[in-house]
N, C-alpha and C positions, 0 to 999 in steps of 0.2 A: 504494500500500500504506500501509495506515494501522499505527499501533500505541501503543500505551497514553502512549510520548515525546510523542506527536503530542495526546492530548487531553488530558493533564498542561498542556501549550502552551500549547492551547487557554484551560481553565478560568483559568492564570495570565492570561491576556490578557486575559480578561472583566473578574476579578476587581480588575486592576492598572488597566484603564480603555485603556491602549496597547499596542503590540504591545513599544515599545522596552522599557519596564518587564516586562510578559511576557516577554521574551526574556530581559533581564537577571535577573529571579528563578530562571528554567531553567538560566543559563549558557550560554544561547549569544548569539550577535550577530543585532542584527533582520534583518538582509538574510535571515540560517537562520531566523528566525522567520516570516517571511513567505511565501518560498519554501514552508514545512511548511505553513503553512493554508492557500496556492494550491494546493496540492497536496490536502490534503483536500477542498478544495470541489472540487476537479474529480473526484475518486475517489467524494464523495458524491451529486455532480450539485446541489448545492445550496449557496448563501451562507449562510457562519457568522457573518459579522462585514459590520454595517454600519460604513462610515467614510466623517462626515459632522465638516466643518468641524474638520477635527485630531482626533475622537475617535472610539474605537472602542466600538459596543454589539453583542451580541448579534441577531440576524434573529430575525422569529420561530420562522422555526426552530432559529437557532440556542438559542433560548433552552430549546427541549425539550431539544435536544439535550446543551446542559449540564446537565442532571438527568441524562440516562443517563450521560455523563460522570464527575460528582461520584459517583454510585454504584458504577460501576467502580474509582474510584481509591480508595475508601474501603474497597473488597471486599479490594484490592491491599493496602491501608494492616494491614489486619488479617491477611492471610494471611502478609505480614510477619511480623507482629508473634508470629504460632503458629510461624511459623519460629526469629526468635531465641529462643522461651523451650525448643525442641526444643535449639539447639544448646547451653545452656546453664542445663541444668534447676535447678542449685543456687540458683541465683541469685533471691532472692524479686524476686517481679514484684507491681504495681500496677497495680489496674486503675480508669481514671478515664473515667466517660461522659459527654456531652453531645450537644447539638445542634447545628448546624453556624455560626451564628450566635456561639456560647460558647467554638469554639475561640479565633479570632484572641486570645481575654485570655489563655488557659490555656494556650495551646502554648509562646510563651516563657518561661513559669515553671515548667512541667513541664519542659521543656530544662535549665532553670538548676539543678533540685531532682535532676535525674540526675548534672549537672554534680560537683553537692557531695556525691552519694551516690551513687559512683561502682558500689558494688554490692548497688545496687537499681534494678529497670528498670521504667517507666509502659509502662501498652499503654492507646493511645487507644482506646473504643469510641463510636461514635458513632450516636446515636440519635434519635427523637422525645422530646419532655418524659413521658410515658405510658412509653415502654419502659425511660427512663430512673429513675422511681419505681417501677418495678416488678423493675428490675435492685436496685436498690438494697434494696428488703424481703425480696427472696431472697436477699441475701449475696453477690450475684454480682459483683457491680463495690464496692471500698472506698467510692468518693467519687463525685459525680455534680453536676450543676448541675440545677436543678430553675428552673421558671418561677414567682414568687408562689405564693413557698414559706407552707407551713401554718402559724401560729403556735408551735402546739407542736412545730415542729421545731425541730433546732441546727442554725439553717441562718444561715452568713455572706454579705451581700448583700453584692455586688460592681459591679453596674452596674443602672443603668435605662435605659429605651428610651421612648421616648414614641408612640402611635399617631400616623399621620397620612394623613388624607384625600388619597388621589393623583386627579388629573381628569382624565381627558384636554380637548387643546383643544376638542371639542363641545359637555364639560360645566362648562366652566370658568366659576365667578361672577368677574370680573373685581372687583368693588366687596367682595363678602367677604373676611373676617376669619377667622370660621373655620366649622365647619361640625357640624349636631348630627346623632347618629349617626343619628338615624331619617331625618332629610333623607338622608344617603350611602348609605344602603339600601336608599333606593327608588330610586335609581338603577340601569340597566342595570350590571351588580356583577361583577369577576372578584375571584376567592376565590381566597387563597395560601395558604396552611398552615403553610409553612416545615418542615413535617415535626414540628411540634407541635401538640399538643391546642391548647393559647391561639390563637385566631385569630380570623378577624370573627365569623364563624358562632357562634364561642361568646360572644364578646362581647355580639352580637345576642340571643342567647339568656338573658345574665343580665342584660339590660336588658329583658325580655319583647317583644323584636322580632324578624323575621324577613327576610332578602335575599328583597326583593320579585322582582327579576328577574336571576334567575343566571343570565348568560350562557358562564362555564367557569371549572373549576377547575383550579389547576396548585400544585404541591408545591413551586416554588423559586420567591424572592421577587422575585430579578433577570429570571424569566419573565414576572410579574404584571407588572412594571413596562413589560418590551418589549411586552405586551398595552395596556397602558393609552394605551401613546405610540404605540401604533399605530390607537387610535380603539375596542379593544372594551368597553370600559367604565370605571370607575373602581375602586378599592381601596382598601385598608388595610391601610397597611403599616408595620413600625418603620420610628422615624427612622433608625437605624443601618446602614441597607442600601440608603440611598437615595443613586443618582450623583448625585454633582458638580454633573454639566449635567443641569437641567430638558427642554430639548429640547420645550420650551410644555407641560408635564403640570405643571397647577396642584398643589403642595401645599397642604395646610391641617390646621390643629390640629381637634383638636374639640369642641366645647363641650357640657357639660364635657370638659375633657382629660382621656384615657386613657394610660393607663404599666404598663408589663409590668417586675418585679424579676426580676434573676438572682440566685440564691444556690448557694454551694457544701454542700453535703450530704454526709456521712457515714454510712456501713451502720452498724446498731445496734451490731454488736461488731466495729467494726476490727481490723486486728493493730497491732502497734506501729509497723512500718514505715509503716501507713496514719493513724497518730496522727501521726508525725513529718513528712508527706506534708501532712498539714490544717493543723497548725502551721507550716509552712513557707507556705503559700497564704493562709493568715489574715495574718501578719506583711505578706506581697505587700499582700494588701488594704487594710489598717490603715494603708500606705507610701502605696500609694494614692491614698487616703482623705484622707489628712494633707496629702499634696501638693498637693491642690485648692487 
């Protein structure tokens, strides 16, 4: 019997790289963490988790299966979320969206900004870069993280990410440097999304090129990767989402190098809570910022 603990577990294990660290994020101890994915792989009939030389990565199945996963628990994360504002309707709520990428910066500063405003509550929504400026021009969500934001927006950048060319070992240049995008395109090509508009396809697109040979598409970035290191082609992916261990899948920059902005965005007429919410995230930034 599976149930929602169990690919919580899961996604933390991916995510953390080990099952000790997974298990430790959940609270429990790994012999329980272990025990719960031997248990699912037998209830599924299928391997979730390769574990090769101390590390643990996603199967290729497993790594669909973390998409269904992350969408469940975010279903979870929101119907939460319509729960507390039901049990306590006075209470002004904020509403702040991104992409799943944008969390790990904003969660513990939304944490900290509840902390010190103890009576005003954030509801995460979480989206593509498209539903998230579109959440945003209806008034529906205060504040949102946007991808290489417009000029004329007020929009505060908070981090960059740099493109990079993944190979598997078939396609690997042993003697390059880095690689220009029309050469990684005509390669046999798996396509990630991330669940954003920005991705190669559109990349390729504003460089007036085309994925010569698209071998498959998949929405989660850590899927592309287990496709890559599994031989079905090559990608493009943020630096920021890329494991640790190579596992022989060549990276490489691209010549020219590519970079995707994050910026925090505000709906055209905030309330004040959601002013005081911006200014509290800017200050985060600016802190930052300064730290480097």
């Amino acid at each position: 019997m599976m149930n929602l603990i169990h690919w919580r577990l899961y996604v933390a294990i991916v995510e953390c790289g080990s099952i000790s660290a997974g298990a430790a994020r959940c609270g429990i101890t790994q012999s329980g963490a272990s025990q719960a994915i031997a248990q699912m792989e037998h209830v599924l009939g299928a391997a979730l988790l390769l574990r090769e030389r101390g590390r643990i990565s996603p199967t290729p199945f497993g790594a669909r299966a973390l998409e269904h996963a992350r969408a469940m628990l975010a279903e979870l994360g929101q119907l939460q979320a319509l729960a507390r504002a039901q049990r306590a309707p006075a209470a002004p709520s904020l509403r702040v969206a991104g992409f799943a990428s944008s969390r790990p910066w904003l969660a513990p500063r939304l944490r900290a900004f509840e902390r010190a405003h103890p009576d005003t509550g954030v509801v995460w929504l979480e989206g593509g870069d498209e539903e998230v400026e579109a959440w945003l021009a209806a008034g529906t969500v205060d504040l949102g993280v946007v991808l290489d934001p417009a000029p004329e927006l007020d929009a505060t950048v908070f981090g960059e990410d740099e493109w990079l060319a993944v190979l598997p070992p078939a396609l690997a240049r042993p003697q390059a440097r880095d690689i220009a995008l029309a050469e990684l395109l005509a390669l046999p090509f798996v396509l990630a999304t991330g669940g954003c508009w920005l991705h190669a396809q559109r990349l390729a697109e504003r460089a007036g090129l085309a994925i010569a040979d698209l071998r498959l598409q998949v929405r989660d970035w850590s899927s592309a990767w287990a496709l890559v290191r599994d031989g079905a082609g090559a990608s493009l992916l943020p630096a920021s989402v890329l494991p640790a261990e190579r596992d022989g899948v060549q990276v490489l920059p691209l010549q020219p190098r590519l970079q995707r902005r994050f910026a925090l965005v505000a709906a055209e007429h905030p309330a004040p809570a959601a002013r005081q919410l911006r200014r509290f995230l800017d200050e985060a930034i600016s802190g930052a910022t300064g730290a480097r």
